[in-house]
N, C-alpha and C positions, 0 to 999 in steps of 0.2 A: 704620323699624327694628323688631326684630320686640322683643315685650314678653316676652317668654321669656329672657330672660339666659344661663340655664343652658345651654338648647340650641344658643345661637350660640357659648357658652365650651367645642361638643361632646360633653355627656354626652347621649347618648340618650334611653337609660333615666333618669328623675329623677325626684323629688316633685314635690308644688305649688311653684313658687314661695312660699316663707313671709315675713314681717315683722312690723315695727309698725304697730298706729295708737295714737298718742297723744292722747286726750281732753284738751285742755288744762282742759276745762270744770269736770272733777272733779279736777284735780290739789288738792292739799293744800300743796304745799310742804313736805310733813317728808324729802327725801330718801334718803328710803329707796331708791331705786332708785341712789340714786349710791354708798350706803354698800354692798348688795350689787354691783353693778357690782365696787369696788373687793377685796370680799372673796373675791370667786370667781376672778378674774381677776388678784390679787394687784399689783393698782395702786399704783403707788406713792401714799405721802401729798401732797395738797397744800391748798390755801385754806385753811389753818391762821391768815391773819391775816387783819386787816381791809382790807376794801376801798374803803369807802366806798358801797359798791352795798347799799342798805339787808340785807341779808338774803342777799345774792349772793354767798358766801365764794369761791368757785370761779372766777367773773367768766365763762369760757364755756371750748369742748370744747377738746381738747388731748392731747398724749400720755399724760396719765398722768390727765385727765378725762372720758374715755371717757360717761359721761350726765352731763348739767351741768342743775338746774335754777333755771330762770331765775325773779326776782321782780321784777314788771314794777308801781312804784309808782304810780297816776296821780293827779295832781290831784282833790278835790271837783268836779263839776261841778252846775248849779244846779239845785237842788232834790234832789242825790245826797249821797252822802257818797265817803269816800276809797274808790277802787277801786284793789284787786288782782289783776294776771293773773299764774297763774302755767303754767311750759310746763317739761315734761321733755326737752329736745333731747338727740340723737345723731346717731352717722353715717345718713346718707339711705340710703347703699346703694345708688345710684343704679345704672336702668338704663344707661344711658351715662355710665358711671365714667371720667371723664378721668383720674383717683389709676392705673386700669389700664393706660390708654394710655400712661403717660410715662414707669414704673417697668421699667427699664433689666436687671432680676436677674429678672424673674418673683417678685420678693416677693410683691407682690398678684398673687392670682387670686379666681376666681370659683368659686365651690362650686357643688355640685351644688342646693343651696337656694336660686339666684339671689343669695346674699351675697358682700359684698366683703374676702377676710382679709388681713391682711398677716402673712409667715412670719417670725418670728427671726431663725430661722438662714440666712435666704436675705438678707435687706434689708441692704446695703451702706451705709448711711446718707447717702446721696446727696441726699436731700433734694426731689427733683423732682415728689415728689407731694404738695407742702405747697403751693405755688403753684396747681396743678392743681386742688384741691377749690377749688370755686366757693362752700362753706359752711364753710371756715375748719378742720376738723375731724379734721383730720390733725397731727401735732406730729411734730417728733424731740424723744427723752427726754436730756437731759444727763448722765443717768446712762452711758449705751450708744450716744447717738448715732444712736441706729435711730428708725424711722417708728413710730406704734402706733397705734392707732383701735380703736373700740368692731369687734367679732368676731361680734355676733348671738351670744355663744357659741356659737361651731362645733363646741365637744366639747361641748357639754349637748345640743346636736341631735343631733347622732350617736346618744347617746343615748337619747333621744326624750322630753327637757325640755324644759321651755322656760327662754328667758334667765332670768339672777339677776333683773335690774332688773325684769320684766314678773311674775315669780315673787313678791318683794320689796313689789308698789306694792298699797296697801290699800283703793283707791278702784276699781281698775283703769282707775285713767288709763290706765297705759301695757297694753294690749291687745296679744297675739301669736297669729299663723297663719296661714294661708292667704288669701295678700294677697286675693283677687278676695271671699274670704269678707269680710277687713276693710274693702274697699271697700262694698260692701254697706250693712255694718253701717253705719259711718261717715255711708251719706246719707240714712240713716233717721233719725239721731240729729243730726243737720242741722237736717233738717227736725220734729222736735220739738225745738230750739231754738229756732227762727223761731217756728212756732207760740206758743211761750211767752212770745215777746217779744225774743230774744236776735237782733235784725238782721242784727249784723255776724258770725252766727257761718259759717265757712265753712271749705273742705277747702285743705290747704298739701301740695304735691306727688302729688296722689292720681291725677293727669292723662297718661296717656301720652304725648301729645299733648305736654308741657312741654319747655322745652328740656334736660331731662334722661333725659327718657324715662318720667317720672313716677320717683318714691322708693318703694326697698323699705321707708320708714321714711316715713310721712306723718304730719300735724299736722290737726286741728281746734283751727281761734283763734277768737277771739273777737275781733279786732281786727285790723289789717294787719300784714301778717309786718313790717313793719321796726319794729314797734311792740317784736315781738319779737325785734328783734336777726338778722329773718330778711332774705336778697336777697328781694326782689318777683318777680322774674323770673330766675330764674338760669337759666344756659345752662351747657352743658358745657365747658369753655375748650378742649378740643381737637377742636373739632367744622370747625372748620379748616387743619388738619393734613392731610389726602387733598391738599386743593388745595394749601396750600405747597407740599407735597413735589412734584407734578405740575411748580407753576412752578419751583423747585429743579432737577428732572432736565429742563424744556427749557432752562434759563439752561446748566445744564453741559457740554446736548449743544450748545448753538450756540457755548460757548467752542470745547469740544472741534474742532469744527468748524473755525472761527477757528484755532486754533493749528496745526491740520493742512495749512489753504491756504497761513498764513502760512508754516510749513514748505516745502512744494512750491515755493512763490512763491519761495524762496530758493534753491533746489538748482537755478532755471532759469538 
């Protein structure tokens, strides 16, 4: 499938494809990209209480959590002390968005920046694209009942901003633009990780090639994605849908068929 989103969702004319990369390496953990997120975007309040998740008010993405970041506590290991990872999660963006495929209204669609929005006043709250993300990242809001997910701000692009959260982060963990630019970037800073000693540090979704089609919204961890609450290998959940529906319309024509003989059969 082709790595261009935008011009299989038919715009010609269009930008780069843009995104994130998120440096987990330099994150801080002061959430600041959660607390812009929510002011720009006028998110409702939540993780106002405790969790039990040392540091983790939020607990992970949702409708009304749009960037969640994660404090991932570990064990001393020997001769170390307590290690903290911490990671800025959001929606992936994915090239093969199953949240698109299954959404029944044309809520979601696909911008001319390769991003995935969902509309207001179009989304029926149906529900069928909560299932659909293979990264959990989708909510309906109790207040409305409707779908919500992180936007890339689609009206600060328009304008030609960049997101609150990437705007917001002080470290620039969270990095935005021109994905092929960010991939670049990303395995250069890889690879001076490694060189410095950081082994396990490596690229989450940056892979066309993935069963997603790679993310407009990729990760450098420092440890295995389920360390971070992330699938290891996600696949798009409707990348088998062509074929059902194939076996679907033969099971109907040979009903069809069947009820037609069996008709005949009886008028002889």
């Amino acid at each position: 499938m082709s790595a261009d989103p935008a011009a299989r969702a038919g715009y010609r004319d269009h930008p780069p494809r843009i995104g994130f990369f998120t440096d987990t390496s330099i994150c801080i953990g002061c959430k600041a990209c959660e607390v812009a997120c929510k002011e720009w975007n006028a998110v409702p309040e939540d993780g106002l209480s405790l969790t039990g998740m040392s540091y983790d008010n939020t607990v992970g993405l949702g409708a009304s959590t749009w960037r969640h970041v994660a404090f991932v506590e570990q064990p001393a290991r020997p001769g170390e002390g307590l290690r903290w990872l911490m990671a800025s999660d959001v929606c992936k963006h994915c090239t093969e968005a199953a949240c698109l495929d299954v959404c029944p209204t044309g809520a979601l669609f696909r911008t001319e920046f390769g991003t995935v929005v969902v509309q207001d006043d179009v989304c029926n709250g149906c529900g069928y694209c909560v299932p659909a993300c293979p990264f959990g990242v989708i909510g309906r809001r109790e207040q409305d009942g409707q779908a919500h997910k992180c936007t890339l701000c689609y009206d600060r692009l328009g304008a030609g901003l960049e997101p609150a959260c990437a705007k917001a982060c002080p470290t620039d963990s969270i990095q935005f633009g021109p994905l092929d630019e960010l991939r670049e970037r990303a395995q250069l800073r890889v690879q001076d990780l490694r060189a410095a000693g950081q082994d396990q540090a490596r690229l989450y979704l940056n892979d066309p090639d993935d069963g997603i089609g790679g993310g407009g919204a990729f990760f450098l961890l420092l440890d295995e994605p389920e360390v971070y609450g992330l699938p290891p290998d996600p696949v798009v959940t409707t990348r088998d849908l062509p074929g059902m529906w194939r076996h679907v319309a033969l099971a109907a024509a040979g009903l069809a068929a069947t009820v037609i003989a069996l008709g005949l059969g009886r008028r002889k």
